[in-house]
C-alpha positions in Angstrom: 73.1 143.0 145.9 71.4 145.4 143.3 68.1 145.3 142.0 68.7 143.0 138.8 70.7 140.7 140.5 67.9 140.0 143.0 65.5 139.9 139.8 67.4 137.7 138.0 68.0 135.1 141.4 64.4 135.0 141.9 63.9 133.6 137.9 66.4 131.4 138.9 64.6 130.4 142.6 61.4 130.2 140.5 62.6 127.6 137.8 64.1 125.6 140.9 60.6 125.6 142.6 58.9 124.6 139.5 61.7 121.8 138.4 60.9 120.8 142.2 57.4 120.3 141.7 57.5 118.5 138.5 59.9 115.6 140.8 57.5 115.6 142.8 54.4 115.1 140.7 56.8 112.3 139.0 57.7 110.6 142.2 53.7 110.8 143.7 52.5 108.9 140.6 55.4 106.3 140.7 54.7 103.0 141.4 57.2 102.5 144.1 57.0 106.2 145.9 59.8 107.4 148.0 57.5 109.2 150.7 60.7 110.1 152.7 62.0 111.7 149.5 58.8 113.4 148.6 58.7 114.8 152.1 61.9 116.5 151.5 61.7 117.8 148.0 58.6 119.5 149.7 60.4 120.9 152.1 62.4 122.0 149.9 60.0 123.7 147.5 58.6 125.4 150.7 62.2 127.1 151.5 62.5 128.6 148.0 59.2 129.8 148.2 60.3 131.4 151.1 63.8 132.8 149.9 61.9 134.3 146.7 59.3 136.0 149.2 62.1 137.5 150.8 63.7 138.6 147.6 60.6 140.0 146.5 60.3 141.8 149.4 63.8 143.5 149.2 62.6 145.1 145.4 59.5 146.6 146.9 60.7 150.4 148.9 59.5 150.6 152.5 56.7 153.6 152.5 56.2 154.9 155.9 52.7 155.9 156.4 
């Protein structure tokens, strides 16, 4: 994978996360709150923030010291 495909799978990652949180905002002020499904779109949220750390991490070069 070259540089601007990782770039341009992290924007998408990133609008994922932030679609993820808005559910989840949505579903915490609902009356009738699916806690099981909260948990999960959290867990979610938490693996795409992981994936986009990783990503990010394949841009930077390795410097040895």
């Amino acid at each position: 994978m070259d540089e601007t495909e990782i770039i341009r799978l992290i924007g998408v990652l990133r609008q994922e996360h932030r679609d993820l949180d808005d559910a989840i905002d949505a579903l915490m002020f609902a009356p009738a709150s699916d806690q099981l499904q909260v948990a999960r779109l959290k867990k979610r949220k938490l693996k795409l923030k992981d994936e986009i750390a990783a990503l990010e991490d394949q841009l930077i070069p390795d410097i040895i010291a």
